[in-house]
C-alpha positions in Angstrom: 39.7 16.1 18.4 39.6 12.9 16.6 40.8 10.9 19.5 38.2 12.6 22.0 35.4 12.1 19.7 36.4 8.0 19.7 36.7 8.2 23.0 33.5 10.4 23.8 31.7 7.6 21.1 33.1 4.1 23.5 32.2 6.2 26.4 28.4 6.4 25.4 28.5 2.8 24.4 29.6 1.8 27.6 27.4 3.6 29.3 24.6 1.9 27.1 25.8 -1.2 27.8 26.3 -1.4 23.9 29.3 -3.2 22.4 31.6 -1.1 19.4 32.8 -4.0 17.3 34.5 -1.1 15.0 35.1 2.3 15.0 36.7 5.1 12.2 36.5 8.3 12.6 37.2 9.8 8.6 37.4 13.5 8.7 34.0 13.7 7.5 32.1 11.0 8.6 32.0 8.5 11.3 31.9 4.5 10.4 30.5 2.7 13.5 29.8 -0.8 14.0 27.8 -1.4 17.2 25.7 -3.9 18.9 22.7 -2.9 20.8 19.8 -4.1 22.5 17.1 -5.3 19.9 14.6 -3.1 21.7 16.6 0.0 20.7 16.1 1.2 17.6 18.5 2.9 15.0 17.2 6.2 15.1 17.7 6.6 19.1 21.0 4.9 18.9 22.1 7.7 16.1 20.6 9.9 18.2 22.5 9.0 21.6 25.8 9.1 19.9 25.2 12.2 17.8 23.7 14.1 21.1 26.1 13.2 23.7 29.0 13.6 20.9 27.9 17.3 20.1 27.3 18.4 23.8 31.0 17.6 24.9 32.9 18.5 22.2 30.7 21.4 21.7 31.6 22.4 25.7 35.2 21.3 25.3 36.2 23.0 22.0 34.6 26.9 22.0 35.1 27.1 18.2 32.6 24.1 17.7 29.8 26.4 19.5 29.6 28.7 16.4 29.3 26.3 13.9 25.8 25.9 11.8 22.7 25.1 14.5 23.9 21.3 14.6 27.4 19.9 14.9 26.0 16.6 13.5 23.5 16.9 10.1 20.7 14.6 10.5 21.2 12.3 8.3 22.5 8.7 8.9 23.1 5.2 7.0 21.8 1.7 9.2 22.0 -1.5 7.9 21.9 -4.9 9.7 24.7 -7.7 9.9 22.6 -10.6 9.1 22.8 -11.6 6.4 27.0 -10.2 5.8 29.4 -11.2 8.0 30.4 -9.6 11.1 34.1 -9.6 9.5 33.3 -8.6 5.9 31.5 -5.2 8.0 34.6 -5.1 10.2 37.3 -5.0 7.5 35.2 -3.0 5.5 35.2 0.0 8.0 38.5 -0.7 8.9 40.0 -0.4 5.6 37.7 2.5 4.9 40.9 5.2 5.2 42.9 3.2 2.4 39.9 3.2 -0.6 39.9 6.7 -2.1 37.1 9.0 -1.0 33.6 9.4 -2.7 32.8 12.7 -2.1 32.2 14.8 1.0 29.7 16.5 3.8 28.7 15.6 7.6 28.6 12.9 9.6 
C-alpha cells in the first residue's frame, strides 16, 4: 500500500502541475516536500492530497472503507523553505526512517 499511496501522491502532483522535490511515506505519517503555485494555499494543497489519497485507496483496499469516518485525521504541519535550504529539507525527510521515532498517530 505504501508504494500506491507514493504513487497515488506524484499522480495528484502531476495533475496539479505541482513538483514533489521529496517524498517518505513512514508508517504513520507522510513527509512531503512540494512546490506549488503561490496562489495555492497550504490548506487546499493538504486537502488535495489527503482527498484524492483517501478516495482511491479507500475504493482499492475494502478494509480501508471501515476505518474511523476519515482515513486521513485533519491535522497537518506547513512550513516554508525560505529561509532553510531546499537540501537541508530534502535530507531531512530523506533521512527521516534512520532517526528513531517520536511518538505515533495519523498522517
Amino acid at each position: 500500500m505504501k508504494d500506491r499511496l507514493e504513487e497515488l501522491i506524484r499522480a495528484k502532483a502531476g495533475e496539479q502541475g505541482w513538483q514533489i522535490v521529496t517524498l517518505e511515506v513512514m508508517p504513520d505519517h507522510v513527509h512531503l516536500f512540494v512546490e506549488t503555485h503561490p496562489k495555492n494555499s497550504p490548506s487546499y494543497v493538504a486537502g488535495q492530497f489527503k482527498g484524492f489519497t483517501s478516495h482511491h485507496l479507500r475504493a482499492e483496499f475494502p478494509r480501508l472503507r471501515f476505518q474511523p469516518p476519515t482515513l486521513w485525521s485533519r491535522s497537518y504541519f506547513v512550513a516554508t523553505a525560505g529561509a532553510v535550504p531546499a537540501e537541508t529539507i530534502q535530507r531531512c525527510i530523506d533521512t527521516q526512517d534512520e532517526r528513531p521515532s517520536k511518538g505515533g498517530g495519523r498522517a
